[in-house]
C-alpha positions in Angstrom: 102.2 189.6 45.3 98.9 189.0 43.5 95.9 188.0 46.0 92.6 187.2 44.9 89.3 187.1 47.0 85.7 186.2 45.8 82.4 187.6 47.2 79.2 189.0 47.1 77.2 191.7 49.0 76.2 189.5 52.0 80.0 189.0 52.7 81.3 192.5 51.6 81.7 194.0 55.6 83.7 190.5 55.7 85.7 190.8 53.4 86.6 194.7 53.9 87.8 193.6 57.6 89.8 190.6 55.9 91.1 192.9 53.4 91.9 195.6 56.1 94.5 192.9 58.1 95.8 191.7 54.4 97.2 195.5 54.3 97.9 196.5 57.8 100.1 193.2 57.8 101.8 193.9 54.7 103.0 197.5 54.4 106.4 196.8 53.5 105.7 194.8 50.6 106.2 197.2 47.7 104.2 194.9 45.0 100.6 194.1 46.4 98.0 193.9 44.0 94.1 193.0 44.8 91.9 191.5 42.3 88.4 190.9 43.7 86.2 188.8 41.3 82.6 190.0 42.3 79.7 188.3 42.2 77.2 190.9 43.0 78.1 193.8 45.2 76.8 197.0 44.8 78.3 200.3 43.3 78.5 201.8 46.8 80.2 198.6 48.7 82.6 198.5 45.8 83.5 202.1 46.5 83.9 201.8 49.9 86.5 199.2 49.4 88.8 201.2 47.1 88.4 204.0 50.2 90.0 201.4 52.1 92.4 200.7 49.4 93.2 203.7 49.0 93.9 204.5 52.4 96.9 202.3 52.0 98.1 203.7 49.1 96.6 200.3 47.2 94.8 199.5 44.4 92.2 197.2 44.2 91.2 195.2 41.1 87.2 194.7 40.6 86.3 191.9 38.4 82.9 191.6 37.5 81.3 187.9 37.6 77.8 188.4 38.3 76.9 186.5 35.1 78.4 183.1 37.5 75.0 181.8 37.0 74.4 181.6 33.3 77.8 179.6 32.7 77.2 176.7 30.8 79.7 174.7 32.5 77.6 175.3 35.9 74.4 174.0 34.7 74.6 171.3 36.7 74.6 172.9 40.3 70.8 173.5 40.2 71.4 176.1 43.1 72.1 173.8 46.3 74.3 176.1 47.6 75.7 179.9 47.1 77.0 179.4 43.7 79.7 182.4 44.5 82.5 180.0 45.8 83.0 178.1 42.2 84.1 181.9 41.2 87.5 180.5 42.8 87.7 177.9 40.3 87.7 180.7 37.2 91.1 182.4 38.1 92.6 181.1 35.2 89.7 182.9 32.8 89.6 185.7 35.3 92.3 187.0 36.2 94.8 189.1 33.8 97.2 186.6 31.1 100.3 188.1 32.3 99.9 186.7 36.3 101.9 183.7 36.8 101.2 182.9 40.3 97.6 184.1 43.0 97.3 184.2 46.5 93.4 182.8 46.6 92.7 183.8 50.3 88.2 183.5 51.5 86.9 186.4 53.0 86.2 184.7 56.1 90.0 185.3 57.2 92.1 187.6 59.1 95.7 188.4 57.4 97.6 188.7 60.8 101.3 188.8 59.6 103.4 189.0 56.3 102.1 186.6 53.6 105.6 187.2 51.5 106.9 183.5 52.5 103.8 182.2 51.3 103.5 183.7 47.9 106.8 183.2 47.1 107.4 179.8 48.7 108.6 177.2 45.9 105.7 174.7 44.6 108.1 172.3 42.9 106.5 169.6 40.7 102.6 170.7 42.1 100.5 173.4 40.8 98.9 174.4 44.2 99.8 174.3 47.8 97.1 174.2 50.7 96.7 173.4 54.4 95.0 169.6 55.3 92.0 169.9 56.9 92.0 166.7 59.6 88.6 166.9 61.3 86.8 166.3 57.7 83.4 163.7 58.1 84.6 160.2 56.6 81.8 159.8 55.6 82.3 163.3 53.3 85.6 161.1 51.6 83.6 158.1 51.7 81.0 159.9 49.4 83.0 162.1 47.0 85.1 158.8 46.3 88.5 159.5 47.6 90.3 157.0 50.2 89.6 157.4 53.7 93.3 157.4 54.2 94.1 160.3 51.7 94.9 164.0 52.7 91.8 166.3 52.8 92.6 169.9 52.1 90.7 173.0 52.7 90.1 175.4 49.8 90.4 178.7 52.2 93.4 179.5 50.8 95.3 178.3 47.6 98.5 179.4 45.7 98.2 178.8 42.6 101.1 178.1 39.8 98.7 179.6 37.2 100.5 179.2 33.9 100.5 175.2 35.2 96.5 175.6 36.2 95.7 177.0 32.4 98.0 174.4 30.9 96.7 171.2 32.9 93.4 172.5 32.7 92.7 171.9 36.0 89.1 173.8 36.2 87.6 171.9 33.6 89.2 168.6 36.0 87.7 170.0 38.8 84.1 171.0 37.2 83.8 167.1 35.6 84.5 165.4 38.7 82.2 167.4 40.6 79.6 166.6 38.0 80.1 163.0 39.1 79.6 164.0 42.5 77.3 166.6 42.7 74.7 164.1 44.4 76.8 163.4 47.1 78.8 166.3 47.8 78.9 168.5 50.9 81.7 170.6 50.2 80.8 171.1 46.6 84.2 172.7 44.4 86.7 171.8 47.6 85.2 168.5 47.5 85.9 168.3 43.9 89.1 170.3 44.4 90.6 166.8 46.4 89.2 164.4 44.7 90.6 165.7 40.8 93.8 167.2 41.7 95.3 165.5 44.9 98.4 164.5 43.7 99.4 167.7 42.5 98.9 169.7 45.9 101.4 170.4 48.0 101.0 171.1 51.9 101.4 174.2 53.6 102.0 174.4 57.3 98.9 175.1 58.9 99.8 178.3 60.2 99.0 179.6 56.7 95.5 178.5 57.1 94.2 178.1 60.8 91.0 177.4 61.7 89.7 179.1 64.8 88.0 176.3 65.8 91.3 174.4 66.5 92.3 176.3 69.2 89.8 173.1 70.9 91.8 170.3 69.4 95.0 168.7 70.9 97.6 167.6 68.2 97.0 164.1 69.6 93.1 164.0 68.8 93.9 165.3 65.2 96.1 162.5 64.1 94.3 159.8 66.1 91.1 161.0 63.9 93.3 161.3 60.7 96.7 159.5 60.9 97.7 161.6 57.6 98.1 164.4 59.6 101.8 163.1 61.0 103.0 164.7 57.7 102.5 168.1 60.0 105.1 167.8 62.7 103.6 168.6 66.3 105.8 172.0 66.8 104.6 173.1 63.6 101.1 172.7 64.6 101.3 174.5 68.0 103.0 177.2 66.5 100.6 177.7 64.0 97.8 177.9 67.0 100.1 180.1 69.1 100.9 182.6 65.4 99.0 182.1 62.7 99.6 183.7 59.6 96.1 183.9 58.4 93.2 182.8 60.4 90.4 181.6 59.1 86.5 181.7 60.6 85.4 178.1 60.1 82.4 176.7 61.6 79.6 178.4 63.1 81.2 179.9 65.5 81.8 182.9 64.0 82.8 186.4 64.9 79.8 188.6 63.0 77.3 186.5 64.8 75.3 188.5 67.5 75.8 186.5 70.7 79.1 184.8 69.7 81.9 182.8 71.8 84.6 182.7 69.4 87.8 183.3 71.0 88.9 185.3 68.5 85.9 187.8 68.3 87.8 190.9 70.1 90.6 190.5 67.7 87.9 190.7 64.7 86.1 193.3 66.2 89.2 195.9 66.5 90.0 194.9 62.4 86.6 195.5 62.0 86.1 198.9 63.7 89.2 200.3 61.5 87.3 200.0 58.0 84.2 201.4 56.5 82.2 199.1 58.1 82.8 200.1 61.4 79.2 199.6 63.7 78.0 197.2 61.4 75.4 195.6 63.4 76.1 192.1 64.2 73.9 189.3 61.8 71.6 187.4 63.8 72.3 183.3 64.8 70.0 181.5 67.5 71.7 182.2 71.0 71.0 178.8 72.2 72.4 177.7 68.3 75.6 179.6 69.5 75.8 179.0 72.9 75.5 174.8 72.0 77.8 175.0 69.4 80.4 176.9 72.1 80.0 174.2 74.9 80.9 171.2 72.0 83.8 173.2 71.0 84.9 173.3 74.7 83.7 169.7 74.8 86.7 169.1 72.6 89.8 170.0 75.2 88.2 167.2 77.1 86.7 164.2 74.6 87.5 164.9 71.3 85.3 161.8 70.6 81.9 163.0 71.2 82.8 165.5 69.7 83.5 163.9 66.3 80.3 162.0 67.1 78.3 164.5 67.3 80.0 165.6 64.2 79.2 162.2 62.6 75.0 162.5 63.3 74.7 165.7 61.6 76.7 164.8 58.4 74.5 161.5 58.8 71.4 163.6 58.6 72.3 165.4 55.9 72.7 162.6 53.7 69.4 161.4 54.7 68.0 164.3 54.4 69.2 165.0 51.3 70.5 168.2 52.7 74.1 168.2 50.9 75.1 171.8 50.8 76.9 174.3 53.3 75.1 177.8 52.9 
């Protein structure tokens, strides 16, 4: 299996926990190979991650993209948002020539079980396969141009049929629409991602891509907001939120956070304390930030509706404030 993450040095402790489940979860695959395109981490992180390689009996891959910023065809992000997550979009360039197929998998994760059915699942007539994300602002489709009725997926994790990504030439696709976009985009390269190559993805059960924040939503609530989501039969969604395959830390609710709620935080803690990074001190949020953000995700469970209301304001805000980027 060939997996790929992206990150700098602010997300390095991240991703070594991430990176920590990926193996733990995976011993008994005899092919697992790591390539990490980095985008600025220092000597002594990158060392620290092929201890924890190594302590697998693993070998990780470090690809060097610092130089992300002085690509010509980026000159038209003007820095509105961490300019690390379009490294995704260079796995074709990237990554070695001989690699037909990558796991892409964010840092933000945890790996909890085998991966194998994933990577080798069959993609058909589609180049990648991702998990819908339901709860996304219509007001976000509205803007980037994509029906209102049309599947939204999340970029957290993509398998990728490279040989048809180089062929189709589906970065430079993705890199010209967002250029059309780029005033109205929230999401930046997954907003881009949907709106350029949405008939050629294919859906992956959820449980491949679970957002710890949906532990709040009922199935019922989901395809009342998003009718779309009916392609994802109800036992396949409560399965995924009962065993996940790979969980992944969306929203601000987020288990590094000093002061956190997230249900999930022990779990993340006792990866955490088995890497290099164990005793990392905690990054600093607003309590009250946390604690509000906590009470609207229980608000959920009981009216789904405010919640997405509330949801609606601050995406509203951000357009008039001309705010249009997720640091």
């Amino acid at each position: 299996m060939n997996i790929v993450y992206v990150a700098n040095e602010a997300y390095v402790s991240i991703l070594g926990t991430s990176l920590y489940s990926l193996y733990e979860n995976n011993k008994t695959e005899a092919l697992l190979d790591v390539y990490l395109i980095q985008t600025g981490i220092s000597e002594k992180s990158i060392k620290l991650l092929k201890s924890l390689a190594d302590s697998f009996a693993r070998s990780i891959s470090i690809i060097n993209f610092e130089d992300i910023k002085q690509r010509k065809e980026l000159d038209f992000l003007e820095n509105k948002f961490d300019i690390s997550v379009m490294a995704r979009l260079f796995v074709d360039e990237l990554l070695p020539k001989h690699l037909d197929r990558v796991l892409y998998i964010d840092c933000d994760t945890l790996v909890l079980r085998s991966v194998h059915k994933l990577f080798y699942m069959e993609l058909g007539d589609k180049t990648i396969a991702a998990v819908p994300e339901p709860t996304i602002n219509l007001m976000v489709k509205e803007k980037i141009g994509i029906a209102l009725s049309q599947m939204y997926f999340n970029s957290g994790v993509l398998l990728i049929d490279l040989n048809k990504y180089r062929e189709k030439k589906f970065r430079q696709r993705v890199l010209a629409y967002y250029d059309n976009i780029k005033e109205s985009s929230v999401f930046s390269d997954q907003d881009a991602i949907n709106g350029a190559l949405c008939h050629h993805i294919k859906v992956l059960s959820p449980r491949y891509n679970f957002f710890a924040n949906y532990r709040y939503w009922s199935y019922e609530a989901l395809i009342k907001y998003s009718p779309s989501y009916r392609i994802i039969p109800r036992r396949v969604y409560e399965s995924a939120k009962k065993n996940p395959v790979i969980l992944h830390f969306a929203g601000d609710e987020r288990p590094w956070y000093e002061g956190n709620f997230n249900p999930y935080r022990k779990l993340y803690k006792s990866y955490q304390s088995k890497t290099p990074w164990k005793g990392k001190k905690a990054k600093s949020k607003s309590r009250l930030y946390l604690g509000l953000y906590h009470i609207m995700n229980v608000m959920t469970l009981l009216c789904p509706k405010l919640r997405i209301k509330i949801s609606d304001e601050y995406i509203k805000r951000m357009f008039n404030d001309n705010k249009l980027w997720i640091q």
